[in-house]
PAFIKE-489626 format. One line per 5 residues: for each residue x, y, z of C-alpha. Coordinates in steps of 0.25 Angstrom, whole numbers. Last residue first. Layout:
% PAFIKE-489626
X,Y,Z | ...
***
This chain:
% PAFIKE-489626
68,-6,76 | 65,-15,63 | 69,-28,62 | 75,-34,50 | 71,-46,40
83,-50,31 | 82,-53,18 | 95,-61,13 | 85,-72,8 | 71,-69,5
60,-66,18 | 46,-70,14 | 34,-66,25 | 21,-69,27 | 20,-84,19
9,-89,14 | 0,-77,18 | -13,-75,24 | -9,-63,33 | 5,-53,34
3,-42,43 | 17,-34,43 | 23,-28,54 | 37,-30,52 | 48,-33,40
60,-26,40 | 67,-30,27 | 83,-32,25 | 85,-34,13 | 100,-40,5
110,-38,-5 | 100,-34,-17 | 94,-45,-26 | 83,-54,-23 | 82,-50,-10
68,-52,-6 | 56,-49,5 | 41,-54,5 | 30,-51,13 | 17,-59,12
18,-70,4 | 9,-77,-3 | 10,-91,-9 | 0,-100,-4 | -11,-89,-3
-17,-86,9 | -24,-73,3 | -14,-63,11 | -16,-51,19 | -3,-42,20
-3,-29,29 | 10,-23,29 | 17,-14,41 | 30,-16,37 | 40,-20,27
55,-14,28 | 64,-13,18 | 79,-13,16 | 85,-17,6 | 101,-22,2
109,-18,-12 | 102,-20,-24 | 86,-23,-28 | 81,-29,-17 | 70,-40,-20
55,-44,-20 | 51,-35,-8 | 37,-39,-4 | 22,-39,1 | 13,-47,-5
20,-58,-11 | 11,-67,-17 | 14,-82,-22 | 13,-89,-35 | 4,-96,-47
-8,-100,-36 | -14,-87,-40 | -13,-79,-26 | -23,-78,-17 | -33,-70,-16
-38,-59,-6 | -22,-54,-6 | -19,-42,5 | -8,-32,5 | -9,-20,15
4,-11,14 | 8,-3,28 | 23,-4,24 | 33,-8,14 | 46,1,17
***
């Protein structure tokens, strides 16, 4: 579980590459389960930020419940890889 983090960028980037704040870069073996909430991310406008990010990269599959996070002042707000599956919680 990632939760209640506060994640904030007053500059932007170098221009060289983007800016994940919040992520899971892959899933080692078999398939994950994860759940993001309750994040505070402030970005810097910067052309290549993202806020929350999720990847396979490996693994059979991710299934990721993803709610009630404040995402500001980025690029894009939320990247979802292929064969990740965004859930609803109960």
């Amino acid at each position: 579980m990632i939760s209640g983090n506060k994640v904030f960028m007053f500059t932007r980037e170098l221009p060289s590459g983007g800016f994940v704040f919040i992520g899971v870069p892959q899933v080692n073996y078999g398939s994950g389960v994860i759940n993001v909430v309750g994040n505070t991310i402030l970005g810097a406008n910067g052309r290549h930020d993202t806020g929350l990010s999720y990847l396979l990269n490996g693994g059979t599959g991710l299934e990721v419940l993803s709610s009630n996070n404040d995402v500001r002042h980025v690029h894009t707000a939320r990247s979802v890889g292929a064969r990740v599956k965004l859930v609803e919680g109960y």
